[in-house]
Structures are given as C-alpha cells and as structure tokens.
C-alpha positions in Angstrom: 110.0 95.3 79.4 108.4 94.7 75.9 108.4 91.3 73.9 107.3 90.6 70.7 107.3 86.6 69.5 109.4 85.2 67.1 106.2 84.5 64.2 105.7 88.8 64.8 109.6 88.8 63.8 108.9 86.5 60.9 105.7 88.3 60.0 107.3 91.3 59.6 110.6 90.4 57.5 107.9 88.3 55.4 105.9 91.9 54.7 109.0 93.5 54.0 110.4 90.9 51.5 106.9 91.0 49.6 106.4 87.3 48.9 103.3 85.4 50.3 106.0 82.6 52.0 109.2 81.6 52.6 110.2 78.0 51.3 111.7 75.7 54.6 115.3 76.0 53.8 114.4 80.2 53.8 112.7 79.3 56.9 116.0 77.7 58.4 118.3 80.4 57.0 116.0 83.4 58.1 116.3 81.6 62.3 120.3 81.8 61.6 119.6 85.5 60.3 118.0 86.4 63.4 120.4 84.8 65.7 123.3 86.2 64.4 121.7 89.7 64.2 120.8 89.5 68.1 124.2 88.9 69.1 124.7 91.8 67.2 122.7 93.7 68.8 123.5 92.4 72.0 126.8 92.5 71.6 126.6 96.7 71.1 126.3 97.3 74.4 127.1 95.7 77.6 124.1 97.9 79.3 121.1 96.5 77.9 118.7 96.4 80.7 117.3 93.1 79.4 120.1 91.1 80.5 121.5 93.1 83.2 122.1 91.7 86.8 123.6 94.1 89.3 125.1 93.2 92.7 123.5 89.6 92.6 124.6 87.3 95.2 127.2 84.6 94.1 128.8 81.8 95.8 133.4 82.4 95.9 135.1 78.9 96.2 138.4 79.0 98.6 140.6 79.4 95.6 138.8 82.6 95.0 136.7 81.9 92.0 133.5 83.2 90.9 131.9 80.5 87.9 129.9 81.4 85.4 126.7 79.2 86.5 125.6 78.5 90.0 122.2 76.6 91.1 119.1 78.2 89.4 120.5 81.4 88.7 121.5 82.8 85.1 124.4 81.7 83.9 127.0 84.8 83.3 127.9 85.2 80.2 130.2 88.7 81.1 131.5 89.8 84.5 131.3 93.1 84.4 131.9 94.1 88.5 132.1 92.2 91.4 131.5 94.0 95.0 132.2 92.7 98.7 128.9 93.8 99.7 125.3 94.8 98.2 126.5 97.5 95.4 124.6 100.6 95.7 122.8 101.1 98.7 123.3 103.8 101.0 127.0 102.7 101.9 130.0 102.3 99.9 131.1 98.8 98.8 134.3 97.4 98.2 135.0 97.0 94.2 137.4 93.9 93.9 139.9 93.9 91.1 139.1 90.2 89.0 140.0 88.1 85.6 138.9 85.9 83.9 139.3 82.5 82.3 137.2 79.5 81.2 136.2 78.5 85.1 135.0 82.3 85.8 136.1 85.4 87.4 139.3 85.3 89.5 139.5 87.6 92.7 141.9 89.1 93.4 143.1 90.6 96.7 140.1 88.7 98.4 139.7 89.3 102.3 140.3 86.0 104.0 137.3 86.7 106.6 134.9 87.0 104.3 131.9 85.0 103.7 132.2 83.1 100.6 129.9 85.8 98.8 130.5 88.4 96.7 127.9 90.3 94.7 128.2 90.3 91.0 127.0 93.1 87.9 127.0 90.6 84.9 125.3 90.4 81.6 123.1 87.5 80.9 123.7 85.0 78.5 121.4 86.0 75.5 119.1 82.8 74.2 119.0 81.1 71.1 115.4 82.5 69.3 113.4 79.7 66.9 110.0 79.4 66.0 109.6 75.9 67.5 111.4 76.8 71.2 109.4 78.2 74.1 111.5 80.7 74.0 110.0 82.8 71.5 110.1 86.4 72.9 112.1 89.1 70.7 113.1 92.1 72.6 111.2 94.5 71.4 114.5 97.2 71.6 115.8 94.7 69.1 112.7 94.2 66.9 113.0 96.7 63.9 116.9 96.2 64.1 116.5 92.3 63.4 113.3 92.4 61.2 115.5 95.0 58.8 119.0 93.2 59.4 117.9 90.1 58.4 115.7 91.1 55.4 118.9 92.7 54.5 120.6 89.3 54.8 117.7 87.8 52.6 118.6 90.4 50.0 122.3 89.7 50.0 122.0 85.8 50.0 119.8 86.4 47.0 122.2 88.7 45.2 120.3 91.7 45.5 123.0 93.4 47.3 122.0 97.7 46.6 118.5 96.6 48.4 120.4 95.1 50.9 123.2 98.0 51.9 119.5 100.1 52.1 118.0 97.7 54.6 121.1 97.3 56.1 121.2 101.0 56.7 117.4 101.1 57.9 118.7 98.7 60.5 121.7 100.5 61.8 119.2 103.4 62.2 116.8 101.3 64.5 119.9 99.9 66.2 121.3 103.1 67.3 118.4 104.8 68.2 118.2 101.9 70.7 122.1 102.4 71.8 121.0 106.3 72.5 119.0 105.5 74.6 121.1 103.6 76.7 123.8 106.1 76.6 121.9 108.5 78.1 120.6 106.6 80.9 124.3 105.4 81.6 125.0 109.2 81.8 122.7 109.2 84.4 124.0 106.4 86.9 126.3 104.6 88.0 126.1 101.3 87.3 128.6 100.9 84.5 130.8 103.4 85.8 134.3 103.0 88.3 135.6 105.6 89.7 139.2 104.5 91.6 139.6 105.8 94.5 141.6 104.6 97.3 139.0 102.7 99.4 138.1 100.7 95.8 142.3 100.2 95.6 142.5 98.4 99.2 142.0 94.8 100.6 140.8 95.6 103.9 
C-alpha cells in the first residue's frame, strides 16, 4: 500500500495556502488539523484495508474475554467479527455472537472444549501523525482528503470561511472517491458481510 510522509502532507497544504512558511504555533495547530482529519477519514469506513486484520489469532481468557491488546500484536481498536476457527478458508467457520466493554469483546455462547483461541476481523488502532515521530507515513488514500481538509481548517481558523466551505468541499470529493472504492470491493467479498444462518446461530 502507498505512503506518503508527513513533510509531503505539510508541503502540500503549505502550496495550497500560498505563504512561503507557517509560523510554529501554525505548525502545532496544522499537526492537530491532520489528526483530527484522519480519524475522520478513518472513521468513514470500518473497511479500510490499511488497518484491517481478518481472522487473526487471539488468546480467550476462561471468563470468555477477548482484550483489546495481546503480546506484540496490534492493539484492536474495533471488533468487528470473531470466528471459532480460521475465517475463510475452504470450510465454514463458526461466527460467535460478542459485546463489548472497556476489557474487550465478550463471547458469548463459547464452546467449553475449545482451545482458548478464537480468530478475530478487527480494525487497527489508527496512529497519532507528527513531524518529529517515526511514524511519519500518511496513507496515501487519505493524502488529498487531509492536505484539503486541513487547509480548509487553516482558512476557517483564519476567518476566511467561503475559501474554506470550497476546500472543504474539494476534500469531501477526494474522501469519497476513496469510500467508492471500498464499496465496491466490499460488494465483492465477504469480509464485512454476515449472513445468519443456522450453523452461525448454534453453540456446537
């Protein structure tokens, strides 16, 4: 998948605003800009390939509970589905019914033999971007949307607020042409999707 760093992001919003520089407390607010404009974005779909994990392997404790952060692996911030077995192979799986609460996902109906894993479709938690971390890399299916989002932020917080519903507009644009795309791969799979069916209904 494509990146592009956080100076290209800057760069670019920089080019669109016209002005050689921003001045360090622009600097600051453009970095709060971006961050609430990518959990924007991020928050548009729950199908971003990005930070998708399907049928990953997670430890259950005895009381049935699935947490949001185990050993090196990403920490979940959305449980999406949670299978008995590997999702999507040749076989069918066993969908478990869940909740969930500030410890993690509750199963419900768990089968007592099992082995203390289930298999989990979550979305990532989506990082914080600055231009001092080391994690620097914009999605690039959320480049033009944040470049034009935040100028349009820049333009509001500066009173220029007809520029601004323009930009804001331009971003939308960007943002839904990236949402289309998703769509129509969704269309296309199953990954998202739950059908009920009677096997999926039954702790066996």
């Amino acid at each position: 998948m494509q990146i592009k760093s956080y100076s290209d992001l800057y760069k670019l919003v920089v080019a669109l605003s016209g002005v050689g520089t921003f001045t360090p407390e622009e600097k600051v607010n453009i970095e709060q800009f971006v961050n609430r404009r990518a959990f924007e974005a991020y928050s548009a779909s729950p199908s971003w390939p990005r930070y998708a994990v399907i049928g990953e392997e997670r430890t259950i404790s005895s009381a049935g509970v699935v947490p949001y952060t185990e050993g090196s692996l990403s920490e979940i911030a959305d449980f999406q589905r949670i299978h008995r077995t590997q999702p999507f192979n040749r076989n069918s799986a066993l969908e478990y019914e869940f909740y969930v609460d500030s410890s993690g996902a509750h199963v419900l109906n768990l089968i007592a033999n099992d082995s203390g894993k289930v298999f989990v479709n979550y979305q990532k938690k989506l990082p914080t971007f600055t231009e001092a971390s080391s994690v620097d890399e914009i999605p690039y299916e959320f480049f033009f949307f944040l470049a034009h989002a935040v100028y349009a932020d820049f333009l509001r917080m500066d009173g220029q607020h007809n520029k601004a519903l323009v930009e804001e507009g331009v971003a939308n644009n960007y943002l839904a042409l990236e949402l289309e795309k998703i769509d129509i791969k969704s269309n296309n799979n199953t990954i998202n999707k739950k059908f009920s069916t009677y096997v999926n209904r039954q702790a066996r």
